[in-house]
N, C-alpha and C positions, 0 to 999 in steps of 0.2 A: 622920167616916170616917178611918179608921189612914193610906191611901195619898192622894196628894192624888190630884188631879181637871187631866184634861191633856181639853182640849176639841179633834177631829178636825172640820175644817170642808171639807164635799165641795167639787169644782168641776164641771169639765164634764163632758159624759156621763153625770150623776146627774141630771139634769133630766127631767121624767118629766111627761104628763097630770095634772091637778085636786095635783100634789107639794104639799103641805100645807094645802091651802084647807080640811081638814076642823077646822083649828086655828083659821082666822080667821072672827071674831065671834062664835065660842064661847070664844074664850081672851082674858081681857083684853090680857094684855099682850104676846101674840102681834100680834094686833090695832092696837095701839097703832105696836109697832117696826113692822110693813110698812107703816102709812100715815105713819109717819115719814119711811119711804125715797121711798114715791110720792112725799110733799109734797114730797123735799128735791130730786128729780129733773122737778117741773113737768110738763109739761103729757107728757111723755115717761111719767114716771110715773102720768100716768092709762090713758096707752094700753097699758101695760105691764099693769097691774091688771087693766085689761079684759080683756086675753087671757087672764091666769091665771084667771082667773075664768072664762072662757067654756068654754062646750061647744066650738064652734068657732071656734077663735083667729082673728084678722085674720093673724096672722102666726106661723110656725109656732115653737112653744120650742123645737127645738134652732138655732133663728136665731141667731147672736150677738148677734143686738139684745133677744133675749128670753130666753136661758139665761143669758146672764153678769148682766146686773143682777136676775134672778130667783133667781137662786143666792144672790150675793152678801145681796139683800135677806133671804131664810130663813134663810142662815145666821146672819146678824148676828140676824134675830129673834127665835131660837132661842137663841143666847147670850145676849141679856135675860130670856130665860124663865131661864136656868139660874141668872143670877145675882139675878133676883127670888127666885128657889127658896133664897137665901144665902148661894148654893153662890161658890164663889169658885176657880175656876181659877189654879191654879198656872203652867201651860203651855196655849199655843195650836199648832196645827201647821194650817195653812190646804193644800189642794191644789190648785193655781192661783186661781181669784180667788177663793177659799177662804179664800188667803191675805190677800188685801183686806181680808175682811171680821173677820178674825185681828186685822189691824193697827187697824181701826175700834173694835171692842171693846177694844183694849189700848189706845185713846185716842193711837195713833200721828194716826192722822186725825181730826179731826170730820166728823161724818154729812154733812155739807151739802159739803167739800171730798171725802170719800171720792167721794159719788153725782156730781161734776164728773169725779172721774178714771174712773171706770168708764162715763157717757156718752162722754164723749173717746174711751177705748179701741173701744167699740163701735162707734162711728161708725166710725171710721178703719177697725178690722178688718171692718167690711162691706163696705167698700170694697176688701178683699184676694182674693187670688183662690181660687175654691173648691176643697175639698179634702175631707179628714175625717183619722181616727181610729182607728188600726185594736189592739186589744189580741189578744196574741201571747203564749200558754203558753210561755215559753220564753226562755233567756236571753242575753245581749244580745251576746255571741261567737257562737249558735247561730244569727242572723237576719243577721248581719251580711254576709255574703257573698253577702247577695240585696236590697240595699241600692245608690241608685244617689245621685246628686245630688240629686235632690229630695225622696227619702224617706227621715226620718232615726228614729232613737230619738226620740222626745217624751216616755216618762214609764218612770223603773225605779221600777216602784210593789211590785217584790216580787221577791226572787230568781229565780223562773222567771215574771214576770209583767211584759210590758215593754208600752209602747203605742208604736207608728210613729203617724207623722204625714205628711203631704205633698200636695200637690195633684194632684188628678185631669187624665188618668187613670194616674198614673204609679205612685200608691199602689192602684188597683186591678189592675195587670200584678204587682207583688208580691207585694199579696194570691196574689193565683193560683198564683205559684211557691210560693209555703207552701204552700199548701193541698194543691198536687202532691207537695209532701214531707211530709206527714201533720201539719203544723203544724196544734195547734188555735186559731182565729182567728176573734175575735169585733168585728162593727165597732163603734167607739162612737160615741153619737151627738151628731153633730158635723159643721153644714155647713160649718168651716172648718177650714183645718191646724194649727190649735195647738200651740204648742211645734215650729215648725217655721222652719225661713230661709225659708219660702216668702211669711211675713207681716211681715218684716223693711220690705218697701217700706213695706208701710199702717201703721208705728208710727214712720217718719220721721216730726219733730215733738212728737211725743208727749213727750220728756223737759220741754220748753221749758214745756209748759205744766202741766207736774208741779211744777218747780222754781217756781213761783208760791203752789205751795199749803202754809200753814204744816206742819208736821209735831214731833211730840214724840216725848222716850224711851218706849220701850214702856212700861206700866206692869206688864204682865205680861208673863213671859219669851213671848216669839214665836221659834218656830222657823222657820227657814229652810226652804220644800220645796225652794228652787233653791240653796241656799246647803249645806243640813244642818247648821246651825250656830243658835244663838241670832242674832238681830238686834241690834244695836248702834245707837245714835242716829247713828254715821256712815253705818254704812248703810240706815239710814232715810232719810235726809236726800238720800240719793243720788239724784238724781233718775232717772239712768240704770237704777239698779236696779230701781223698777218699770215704766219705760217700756221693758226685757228681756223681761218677762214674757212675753207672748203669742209672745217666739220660742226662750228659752230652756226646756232641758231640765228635767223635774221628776226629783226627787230625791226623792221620796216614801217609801222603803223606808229610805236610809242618812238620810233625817230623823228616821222612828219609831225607827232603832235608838239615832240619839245622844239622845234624846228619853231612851227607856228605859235607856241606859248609867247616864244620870245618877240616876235612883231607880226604883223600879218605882210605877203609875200605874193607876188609872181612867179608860180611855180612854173617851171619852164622845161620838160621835161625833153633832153638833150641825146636819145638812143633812137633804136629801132622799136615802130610801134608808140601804142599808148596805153601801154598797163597800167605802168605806175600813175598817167595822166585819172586813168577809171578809177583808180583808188583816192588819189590827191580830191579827186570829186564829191568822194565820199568824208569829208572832213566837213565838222560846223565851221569853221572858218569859211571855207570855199562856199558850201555850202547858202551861207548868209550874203555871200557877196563880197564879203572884207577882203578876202585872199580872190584870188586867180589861177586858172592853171593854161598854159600855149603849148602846145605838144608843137616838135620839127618836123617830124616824118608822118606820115599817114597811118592810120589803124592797123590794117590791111595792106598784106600784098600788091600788087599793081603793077601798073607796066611805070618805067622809068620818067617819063614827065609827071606821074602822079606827084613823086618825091620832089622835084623841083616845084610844084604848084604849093606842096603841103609847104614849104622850108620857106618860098615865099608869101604866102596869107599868115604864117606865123612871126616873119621880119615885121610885117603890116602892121600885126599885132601887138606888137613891142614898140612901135612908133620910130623902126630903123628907118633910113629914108638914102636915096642915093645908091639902090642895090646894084650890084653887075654880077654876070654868071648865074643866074636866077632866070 
């Protein structure tokens, strides 16, 4: 391929019923990476498995204890599918633990220290207090005057496309003032405030036991969603930086643009769904045609051959050739 290959890794809110199961034990190496993450997460990771797997979960997936390491898990599993396929990513850009599982694949973490930080985080942030997610048509001057202390910006994922964050019911009184001023306002789904000061208490700690875990230079360039910046081994190594995360703002939009400053790209969006794919859409690059974007999984929900049809018109796409387990 003439353009390289920049891999978009979802986070929250892209968690969805049966998200990918129609890959696993049909896909070898699908298969392989998610019981990698169970085993590497113990006895946590079987009750995790379970639920994705279930008709009716023990615990619902937009739980933190169930979207964030089920995220993380697909995406990362999904970037071994891409790189069995040969394919070798130039660029990563993760959107929250998106990001994680960015830096796991660029061998910033090993799999066994990655799934130690992302139980960590889980735990703690269940222990925060409830809240959600709310995504706002509109841009981040236009919302701001209905904005109080607890409800802030949590994600500029696109020039007119921001998400609030904050704990209930404080972030449901402002829903309502949009909604009275003809904002269109969709919630995302999400039992906690992410990207908000509201979960600042429940990640006290969190760095101490970050700074324990080895960590290395990326080996592929990692972009920054909170940064908008390539990652550097210093700040890799930072333990503060990702023990931010769950309260720090995402930068999702001025990521993809320094992303595409630097060359035009095959964005190839490597999660559940195609959010970030609607968004990459919305880019003059894409846009004009210079860039691209292949989403792996389907838009939408569906019954389990959709996911295998979606994973293979997107192989197609990329010019893989010689597929099996597809």
């Amino acid at each position: 391929m003439s353009r390289p290959i920049a891999l978009l890794l979802p986070g929250q809110g892209s968690q969805h019923a049966g998200m990918a199961t129609g890959l696993y034990r049909t896909h070898p190496v699908f298969t392989a990476a998610m019981d990698e993450v169970f085993a590497a997460m113990g006895e946590e990771g079987a009750r995790l498995r379970a639920d994705w797997l279930a008709r009716q979960p023990a615990v619902a997936l937009d739980h933190v204890t169930r979207a964030q390491p089920l995220l993380f898990a697909i995406d990362y599993a999904l970037g071994q599918v891409v790189f069995d396929w040969g394919l070798r990513p130039e660029t990563l850009l993760g959107h929250s633990i998106g990001e994680l599982a960015g830096a796991t694949l660029a061998g910033v973490f090993g799999l066994g220290d990655a799934a130690r930080l992302v139980l960590d985080r889980m735990h703690r942030l269940a222990d925060g207090p409830p809240g959600g997610m709310l995504a706002v048509a509109a841009r981040q001057e236009d919302v701001t005057p209905f904005l109080d202390g607890d409800v802030v910006i949590g994600a500029v994922n696109a020039p007119r496309q921001i998400v609030l964050a904050g704990p209930y019911p404080a972030l449901a009184l402002v829903e309502k003032s949009l909604l009275a001023q003809d904002f269109t306002c969709r919630r995302v789904p999400s039992l906690s405030p992410f990207h908000s000061p509201a979960l600042a208490p429940a990640t006290e700690g969190a760095a101490e036991v970050i700074a324990t875990l080895p960590v290395s230079p990326p080996r592929i360039t990692l972009y920054s969603c909170y940064t908008a910046a390539p990652l550097t081994y210093e700040d890799v190594a930072d333990a503060n930086y990702w023990a931010r995360h769950p309260v720090a703002m995402i930068r999702f939009w001025p990521a993809l643009d320094a992303l595409l400053a630097e060359r035009d790209a095959v964005l190839v969006e490597a999660g559940p769904g195609q959010g970030l794919s609607q968004l990459a859409r919305r880019h003059p690059a894409v846009r004009a045609g210079r860039s691209a974007v292949v989403s792996l999984l389907p838009g939408r929900p569906g019954p389990p051959d959709r996911d295998r049809s979606a994973l293979a018109t997107a192989a197609k796409s990329l010019g893989v050739e010689g597929l099996t387990g597809l």
